[in-house]
NUKE-452670 format. One record per residue (C-alpha): residue in one letter; residue number from 1; x negated, y negated, z negated. Coordinates in nm, 4 decimals, decimal comma. Example, Ala and Ser with C-alpha at 12.3 -4.5 7.8 and 13.67 -1.06 7.14 Angstrom:
residues 2
figu;vexza;X;Y;Z
A;1;-1,2300;0,4500;-0,7800
S;2;-1,3670;0,1060;-0,7140
This chain:
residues 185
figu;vexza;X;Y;Z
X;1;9,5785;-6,2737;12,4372
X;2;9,2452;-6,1626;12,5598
X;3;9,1923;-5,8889;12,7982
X;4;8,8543;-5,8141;12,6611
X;5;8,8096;-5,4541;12,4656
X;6;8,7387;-5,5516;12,0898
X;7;8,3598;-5,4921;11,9970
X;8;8,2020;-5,1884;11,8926
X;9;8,0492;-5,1777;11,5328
X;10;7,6210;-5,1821;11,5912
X;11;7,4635;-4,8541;11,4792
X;12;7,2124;-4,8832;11,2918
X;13;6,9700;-4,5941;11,4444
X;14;6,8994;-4,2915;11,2233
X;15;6,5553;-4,3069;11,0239
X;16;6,4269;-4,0313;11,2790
X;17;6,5568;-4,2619;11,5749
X;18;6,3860;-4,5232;11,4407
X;19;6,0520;-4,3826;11,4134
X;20;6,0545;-4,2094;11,7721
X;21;6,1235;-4,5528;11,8859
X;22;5,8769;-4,7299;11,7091
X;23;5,6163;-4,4191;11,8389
X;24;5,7194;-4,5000;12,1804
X;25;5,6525;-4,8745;12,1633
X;26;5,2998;-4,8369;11,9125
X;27;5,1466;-4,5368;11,9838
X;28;4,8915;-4,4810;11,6766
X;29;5,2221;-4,4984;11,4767
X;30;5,1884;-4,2206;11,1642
X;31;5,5255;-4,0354;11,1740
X;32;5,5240;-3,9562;10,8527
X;33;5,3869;-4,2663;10,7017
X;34;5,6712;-4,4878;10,8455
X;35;5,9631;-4,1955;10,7836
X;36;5,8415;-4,2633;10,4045
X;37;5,7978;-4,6542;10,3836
X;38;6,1466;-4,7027;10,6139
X;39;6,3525;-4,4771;10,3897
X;40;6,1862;-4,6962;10,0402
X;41;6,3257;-5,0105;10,2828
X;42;6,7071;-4,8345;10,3913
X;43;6,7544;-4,7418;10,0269
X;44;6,6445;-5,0364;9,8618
X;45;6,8478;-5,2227;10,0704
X;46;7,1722;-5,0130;10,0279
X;47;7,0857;-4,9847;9,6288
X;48;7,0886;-5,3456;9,6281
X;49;7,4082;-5,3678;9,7902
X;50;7,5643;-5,1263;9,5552
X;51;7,3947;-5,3135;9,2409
X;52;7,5412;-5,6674;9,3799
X;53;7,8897;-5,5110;9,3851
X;54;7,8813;-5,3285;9,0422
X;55;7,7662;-5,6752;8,9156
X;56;8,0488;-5,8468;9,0981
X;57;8,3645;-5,6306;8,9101
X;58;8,2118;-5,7770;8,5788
X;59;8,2259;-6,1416;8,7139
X;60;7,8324;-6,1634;8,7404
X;61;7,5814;-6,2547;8,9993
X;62;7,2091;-6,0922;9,0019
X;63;7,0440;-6,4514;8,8732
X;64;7,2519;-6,4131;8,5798
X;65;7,2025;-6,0390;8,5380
X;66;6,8059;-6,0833;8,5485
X;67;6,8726;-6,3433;8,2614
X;68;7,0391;-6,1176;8,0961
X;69;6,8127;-5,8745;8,1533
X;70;6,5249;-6,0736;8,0336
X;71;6,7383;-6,1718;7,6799
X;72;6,7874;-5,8131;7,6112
X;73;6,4158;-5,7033;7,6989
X;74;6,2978;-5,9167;7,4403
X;75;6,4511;-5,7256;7,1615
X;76;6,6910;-5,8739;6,9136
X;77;6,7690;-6,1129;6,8280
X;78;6,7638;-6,1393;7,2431
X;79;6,6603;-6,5078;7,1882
X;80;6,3718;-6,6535;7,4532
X;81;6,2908;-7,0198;7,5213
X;82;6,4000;-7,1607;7,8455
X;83;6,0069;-7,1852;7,9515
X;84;5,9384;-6,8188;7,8947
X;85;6,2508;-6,7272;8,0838
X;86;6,1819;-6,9443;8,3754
X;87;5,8050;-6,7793;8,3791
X;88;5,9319;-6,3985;8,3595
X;89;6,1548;-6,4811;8,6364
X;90;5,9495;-6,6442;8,8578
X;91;6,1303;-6,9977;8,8543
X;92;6,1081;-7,3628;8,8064
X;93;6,2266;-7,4897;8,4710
X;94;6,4832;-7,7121;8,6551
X;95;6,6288;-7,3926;8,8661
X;96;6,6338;-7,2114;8,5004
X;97;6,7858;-7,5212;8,3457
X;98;7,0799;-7,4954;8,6313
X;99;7,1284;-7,1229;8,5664
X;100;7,1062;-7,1794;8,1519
X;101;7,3730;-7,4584;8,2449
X;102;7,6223;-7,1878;8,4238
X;103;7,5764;-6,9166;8,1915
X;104;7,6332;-7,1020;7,9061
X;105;7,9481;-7,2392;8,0413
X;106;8,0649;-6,9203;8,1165
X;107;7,9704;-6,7799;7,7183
X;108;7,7276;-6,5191;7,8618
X;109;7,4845;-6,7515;7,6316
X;110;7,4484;-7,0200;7,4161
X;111;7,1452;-7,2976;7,4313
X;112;7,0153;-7,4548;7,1195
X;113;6,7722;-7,6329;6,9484
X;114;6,5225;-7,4461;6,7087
X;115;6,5456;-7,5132;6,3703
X;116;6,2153;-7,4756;6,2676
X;117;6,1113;-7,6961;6,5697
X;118;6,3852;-8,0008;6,7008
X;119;6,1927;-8,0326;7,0209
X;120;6,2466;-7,6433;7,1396
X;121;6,5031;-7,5151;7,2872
X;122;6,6008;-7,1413;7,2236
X;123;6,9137;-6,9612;7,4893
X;124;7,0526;-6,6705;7,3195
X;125;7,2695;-6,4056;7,4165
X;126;7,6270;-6,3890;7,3068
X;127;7,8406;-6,0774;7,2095
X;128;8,0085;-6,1327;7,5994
X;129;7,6688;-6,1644;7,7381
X;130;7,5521;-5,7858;7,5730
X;131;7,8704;-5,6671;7,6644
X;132;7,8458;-5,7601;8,0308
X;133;7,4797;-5,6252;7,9961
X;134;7,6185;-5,3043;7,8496
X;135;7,8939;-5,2832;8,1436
X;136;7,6783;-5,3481;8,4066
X;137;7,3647;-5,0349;8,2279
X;138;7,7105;-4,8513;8,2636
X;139;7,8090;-4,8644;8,5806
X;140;7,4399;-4,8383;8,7047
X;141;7,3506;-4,5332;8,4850
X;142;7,6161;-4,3447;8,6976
X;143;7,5418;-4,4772;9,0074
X;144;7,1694;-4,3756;8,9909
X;145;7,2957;-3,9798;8,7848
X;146;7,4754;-3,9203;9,1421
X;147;7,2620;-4,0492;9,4074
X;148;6,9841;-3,8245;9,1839
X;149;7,1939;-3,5282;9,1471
X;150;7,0667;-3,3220;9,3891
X;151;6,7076;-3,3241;9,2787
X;152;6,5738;-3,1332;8,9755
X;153;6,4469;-3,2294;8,6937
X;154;6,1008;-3,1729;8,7565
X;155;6,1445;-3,3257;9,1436
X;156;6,2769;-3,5973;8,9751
X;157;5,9644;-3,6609;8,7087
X;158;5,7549;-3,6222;9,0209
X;159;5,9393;-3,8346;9,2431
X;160;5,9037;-4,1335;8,9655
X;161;5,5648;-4,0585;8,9108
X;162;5,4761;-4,0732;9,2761
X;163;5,6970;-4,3755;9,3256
X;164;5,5052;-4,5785;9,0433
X;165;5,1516;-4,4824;9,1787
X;166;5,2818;-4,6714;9,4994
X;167;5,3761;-4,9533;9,3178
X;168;5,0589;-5,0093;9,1454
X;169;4,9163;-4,9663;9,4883
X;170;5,0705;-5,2747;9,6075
X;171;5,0624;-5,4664;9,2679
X;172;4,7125;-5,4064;9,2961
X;173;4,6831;-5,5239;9,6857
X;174;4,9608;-5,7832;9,6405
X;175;4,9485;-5,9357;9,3062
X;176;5,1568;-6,2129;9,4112
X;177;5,4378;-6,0147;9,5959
X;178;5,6402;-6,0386;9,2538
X;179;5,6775;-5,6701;9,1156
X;180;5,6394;-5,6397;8,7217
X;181;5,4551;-5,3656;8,6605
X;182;5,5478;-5,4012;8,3148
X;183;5,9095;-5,3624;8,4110
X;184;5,8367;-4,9636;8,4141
X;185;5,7321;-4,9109;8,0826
């Protein structure tokens, strides 16, 4: 048995010790710029977290919730071919062909050929697919009601409107860093 005390959890530093830190090591450091862009980073981050474990209780994993995701944005018949999922997502068509594979193997969707054309392929959503969807929108839509619920309706309109002008800031700046602008609409 060791006679070594067990180790203290690491703090993370509050947002405000953060930026007093970062002031003291870079001088020309805009307070209220980086108490801004650092709490967009913490909450991301923690959102994420929470999102990855919502998806988890319904036996998912976020690559197959963004296929999902993509099936269902395309309207019914939530039918896209493998190509056209692989470019909304940002992937190779053998990475999508790997996650088709899974999903369909797990009857979140079904792959198969087009009738009107034998060489396409066309992955549909099942009934358990929607119904994960529709579990997951669930669990999210209360998730995001009570980390909201102390701002008003009208701070809450201006918060989204002033968190979508920075978007298009960067998605203007950084057209390759990935965001769908499109996703907001």
């Amino acid at each position: 048995m060791s006679d070594q005390p067990p180790a203290e959890p690491v703090r993370e530093p509050t947002l405000d010790e953060q930026i007093a830190i970062y002031q003291r090591e870079y001088g020309d450091l805009d307070p209220q710029v980086e108490k801004i862009v650092n709490a967009l980073s913490r909450l991301d981050r923690r959102m994420s977290v929470a999102y990855g474990r919502q998806l988890a209780t319904v036996g998912l994993n976020h690559a197959e919730w963004e296929v999902l995701k993509e099936l269902v944005m395309a309207g019914e018949p939530y039918r896209l071919g493998p190509g056209a999922l692989a470019k909304r997502l940002g992937l190779t068509p053998a990475a999508m062909t790997h996650r088709i594979d899974r999903m369909t193997a797990a009857g979140l969707v079904t792959r198969e050929r087009d009738e009107n054309n034998r060489v396409r392929v066309i992955v549909e959503l099942t009934d358990e697919g929607r119904g994960k969807w529709l579990q997951v929108m669930r669990m999210a839509s209360a998730f995001e009601e009570d980390l909201l619920q102390d701002l008003s309706r009208e701070e809450r309109g201006t918060l989204g409107e002033l968190l979508t002008r920075l978007l298009r800031r960067v998605e203007d700046t950084q057209p390759d860093a990935g965001g769908r602008l499109s996703d907001l609409n």
